[in-house]
Each structure stands twice: as C-alpha cells, then as structure tokens.
N, C-alpha and C positions, 0 to 999 in steps of 0.2 A: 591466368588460367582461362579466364574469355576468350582468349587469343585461341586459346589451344582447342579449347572447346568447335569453335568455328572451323581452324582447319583441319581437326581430326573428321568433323562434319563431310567436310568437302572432300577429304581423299575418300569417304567412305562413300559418297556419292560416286565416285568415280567406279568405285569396284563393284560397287550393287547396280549398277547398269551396263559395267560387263557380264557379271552375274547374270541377269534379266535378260540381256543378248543371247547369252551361251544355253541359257534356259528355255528362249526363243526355237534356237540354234537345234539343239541335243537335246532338248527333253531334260528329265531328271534321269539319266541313264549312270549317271554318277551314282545314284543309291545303292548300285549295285557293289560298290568298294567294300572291302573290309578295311577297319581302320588302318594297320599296318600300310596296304596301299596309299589310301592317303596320307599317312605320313611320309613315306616314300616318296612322294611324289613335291609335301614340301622339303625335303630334303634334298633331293635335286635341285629346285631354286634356291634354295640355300647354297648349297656349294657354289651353284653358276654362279651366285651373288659373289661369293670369295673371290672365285677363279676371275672376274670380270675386274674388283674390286683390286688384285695385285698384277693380274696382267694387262701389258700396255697394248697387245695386240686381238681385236676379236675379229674372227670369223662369220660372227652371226650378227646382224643389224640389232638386235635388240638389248635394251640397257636392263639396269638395275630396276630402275620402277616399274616395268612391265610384270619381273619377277616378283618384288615386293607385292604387287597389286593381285601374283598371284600366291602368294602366303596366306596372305588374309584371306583373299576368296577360299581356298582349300581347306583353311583351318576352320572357317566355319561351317563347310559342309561336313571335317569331324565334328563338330559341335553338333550337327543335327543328326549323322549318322549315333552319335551316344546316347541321341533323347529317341531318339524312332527307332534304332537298331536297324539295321542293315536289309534289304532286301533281294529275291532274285529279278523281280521285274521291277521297272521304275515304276512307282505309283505318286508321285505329284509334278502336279501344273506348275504354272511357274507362278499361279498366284500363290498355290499354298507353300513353295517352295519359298517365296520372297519374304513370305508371311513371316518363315521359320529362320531365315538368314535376318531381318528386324528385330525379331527377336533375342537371335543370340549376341547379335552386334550391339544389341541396346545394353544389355546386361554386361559384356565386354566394356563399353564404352562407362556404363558406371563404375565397375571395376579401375580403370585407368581414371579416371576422376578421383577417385580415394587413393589410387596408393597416389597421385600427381599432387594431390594435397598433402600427406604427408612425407613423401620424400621432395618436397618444394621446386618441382619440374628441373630435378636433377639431369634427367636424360635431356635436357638443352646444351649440357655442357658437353656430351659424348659426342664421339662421331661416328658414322655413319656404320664403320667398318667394326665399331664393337657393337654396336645393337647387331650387325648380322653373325656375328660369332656369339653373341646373348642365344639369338633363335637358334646357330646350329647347336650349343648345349642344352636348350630346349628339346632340339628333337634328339639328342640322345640321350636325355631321359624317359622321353615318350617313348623311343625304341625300347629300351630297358623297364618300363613299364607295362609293356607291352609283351617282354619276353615272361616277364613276371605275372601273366595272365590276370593284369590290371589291379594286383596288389601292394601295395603299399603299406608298410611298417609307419612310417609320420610325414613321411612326404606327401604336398600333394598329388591330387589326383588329374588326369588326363588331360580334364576341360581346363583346369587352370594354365596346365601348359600351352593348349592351346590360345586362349587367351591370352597369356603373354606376349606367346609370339605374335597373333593380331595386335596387339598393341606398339610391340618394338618395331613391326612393319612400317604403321603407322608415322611410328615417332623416324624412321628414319626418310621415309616421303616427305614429311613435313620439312625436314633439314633441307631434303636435297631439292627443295621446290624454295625453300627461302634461297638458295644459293644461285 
C-alpha cells in the first residue's frame, strides 16, 4: 500500500502541472461547462481509450496516458464545478484553481486508500482495458444521473462517480508505467 501510495503521488503530479500549465495557458475559462459537458468530454477519452486499446492502427500520435491524464484532470474540475456551481465568466486564478483541484484530489485519494485497504489492491490484478471499461460504466451512469436531474433512489451520487473514475485512471497509469 506504500508503493501505491507513492505512485498514485507521482501520476498526480503529473496531471496537476498539466493542470497548472493549461491554467497558465486558458485561464479558468473551463468554469464555464455545465457538468454534462464535462462529462462528455470524459467520455470521449474514454472511448479513444477503447478504440486505441482494440485497434492496431492509429492515426493520431497520442496514447492512452495522455487520455487517462486527461480523465482525471476533467473529473476534477466536475468535482469543483459541483462545490462552486457553474459560472458565466471564469472567475479563478490558477492559485485558487489549484487550491480547489488539492483539495478534491486529497479527499479522492483518501477515498482510494479505503476502499485499497479493503478490497486488498484487488485492481493489481486487472488490466488496463477493464479499469477503462470500469470508467466508461462510470460515465454512463453519471449520463443517467444526470438525465435524472441529479437524483438518486440508493445509488450514489455524482462525486463518487467521479472519484472513481480518478482513481481507475490512476490505477491504470500505474500499470501501464510498471510495464
């Protein structure tokens, strides 16, 4: 679990200073999404991830970890879009932006500490191409949650999903960096 600890660490350095870059970059012009969008839009790297993942031939110079690296970045700015709510003009810097991405990544990454303890870092044994088929029934229950104007009967709720899916991003970086 130290192990994991460390390179969950590390891939998350990687994405919070593309983050920091793009924040640099664009501003928070991203606040303006409504969630659907950003889920949409992890949705799309989710399928490329498939479509990469079963076909032998690509057109586009870009892999799987680029995609991954952006699940997580997008899942966590739905995480900050559901605690700030959505706006028309971007209103934060990229300190208060990074602030908000620390914070939800911290709480995310405890999350994945608990269930990793209790389901005894099961996802060691998966491979790569079920954690992204995990994320793409992820988002289609976040679609279907979403169609549902954010209600839920016993399932949960939004952030969990998103969380997940940062986490299975994660765990599948992890894999494809030990290989």
């Amino acid at each position: 679990m130290q192990n994991t600890s460390k390179q969950y660490d590390d891939i998350i350095d990687i994405c919070r200073t593309l983050f920091i870059n793009k924040m640099t970059d664009y501003g928070s012009a991203w606040r303006i999404l409504r969630l659907p969008s950003l889920t949409d839009q992890i949705f799309i790297k989710a399928q490329r991830i498939r479509q990469l993942q079963e076909n032998t031939t690509r057109k586009v110079d870009e892999g799987e970890q680029s995609e991954f690296i952006g699940i997580i970045n997008y899942s966590i700015m739905a995480l900050i879009q559901l605690e700030k709510g959505i706006v028309d003009t971007p209103d934060l810097n990229t300190e208060q932006a990074t602030k908000l991405y620390d914070k939800h990544i911290n709480i995310t990454k405890s999350l994945m500490e608990d269930k990793n303890h209790d389901y005894g870092e099961a996802w060691r044994d998966m491979r790569v191409s079920s954690l992204t088929d995990l994320i793409l029934q992820k988002l289609l229950r976040v679609k279907q949650i979403e169609d549902n104007k954010g209600k839920t009967i016993v399932s949960e709720g939004l952030d969990a999903n998103y969380q997940d899916m940062i986490n299975y991003a994660v765990f599948a970086l992890i894999h494809m960096n030990e290989k």
